[in-house]
N, C-alpha and C positions, 0 to 999 in steps of 0.2 A: 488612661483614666485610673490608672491602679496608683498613682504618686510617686510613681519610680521614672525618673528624666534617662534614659541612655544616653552617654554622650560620646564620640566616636572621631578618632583621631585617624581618616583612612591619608596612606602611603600620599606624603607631597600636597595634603591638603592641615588646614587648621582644623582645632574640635569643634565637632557641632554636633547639633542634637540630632539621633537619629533617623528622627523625621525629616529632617532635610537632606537624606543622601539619595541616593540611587537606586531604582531595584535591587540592583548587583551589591551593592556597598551595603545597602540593609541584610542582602540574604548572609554575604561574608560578616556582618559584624555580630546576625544571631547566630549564628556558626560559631563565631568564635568566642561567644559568651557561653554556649549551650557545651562545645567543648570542653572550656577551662574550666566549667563545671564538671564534666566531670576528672578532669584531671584530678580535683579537689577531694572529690568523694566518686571515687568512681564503683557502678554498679556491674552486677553481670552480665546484663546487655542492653543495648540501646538499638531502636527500631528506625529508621531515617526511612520515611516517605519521599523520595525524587527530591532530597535535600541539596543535591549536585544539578536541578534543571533549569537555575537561573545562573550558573555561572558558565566560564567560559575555559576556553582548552585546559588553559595554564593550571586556573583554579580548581579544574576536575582535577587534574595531577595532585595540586599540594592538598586537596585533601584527601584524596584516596593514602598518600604519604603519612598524614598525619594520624588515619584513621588506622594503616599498618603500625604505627607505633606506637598506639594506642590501644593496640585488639592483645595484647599481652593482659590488658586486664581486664578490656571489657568486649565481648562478642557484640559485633556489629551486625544487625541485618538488615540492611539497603534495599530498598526498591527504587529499581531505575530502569529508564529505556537507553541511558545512554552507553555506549558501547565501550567508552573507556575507563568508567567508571567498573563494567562488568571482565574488563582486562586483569583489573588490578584484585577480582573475587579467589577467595580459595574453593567456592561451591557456587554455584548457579540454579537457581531454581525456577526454571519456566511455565508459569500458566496458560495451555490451551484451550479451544473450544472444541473439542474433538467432533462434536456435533449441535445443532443449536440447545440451549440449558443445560450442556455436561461439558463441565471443565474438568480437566486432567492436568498435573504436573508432573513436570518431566525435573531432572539434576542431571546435572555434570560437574563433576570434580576434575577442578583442571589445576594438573602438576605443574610447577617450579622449572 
């Protein structure tokens, strides 16, 4: 509704508009729109809500990759349950429920 058409050319298919893709093909084509922004003007951090929970093995890798060569300029903080996603973290930061209405977090700095 906003007058802006995406149009999206995924891997071994023709362009089409991105209403007509995939779950998967829409979550990587706003990935890689919302990325290349900021490749363009990139800020000092960007916050991803389970941005990696519609994709699949492969695609958790290439963007944890892209997001590693990318955190040179801008800090990343991910929220995710998924486990390879949290492989590829330089800090980890866990919310418990230590007892019912009290959350606590915990971190772990995991070395190279």
């Amino acid at each position: 509704e906003s007058g802006i058409e995406l149009r999206v050319k995924p891997p071994g298919k023709h362009t089409q508009s991105a209403l007509l893709l995939s779950g998967g093909e829409k979550a990587l084509a706003a990935i890689a729109l919302l990325l290349a922004l900021f490749r363009i003007r990139p800020a000092p951090f960007c916050l991803l809500d389970e941005i990696d929970a519609p994709l699949d093995d492969a695609n958790v890798e290439r963007l944890c990759r892209l997001l590693r060569d990318m955190s040179g300029e801008t800090q990343f903080l991910v929220i995710t349950h998924n486990r390879r996603t949290m492989a590829h973290a330089d800090v980890i930061y866990g919310v418990t429920m230590a007892e019912p209405g009290v959350s606590r977090t915990v971190s772990v700095r995991l070395e190279e």
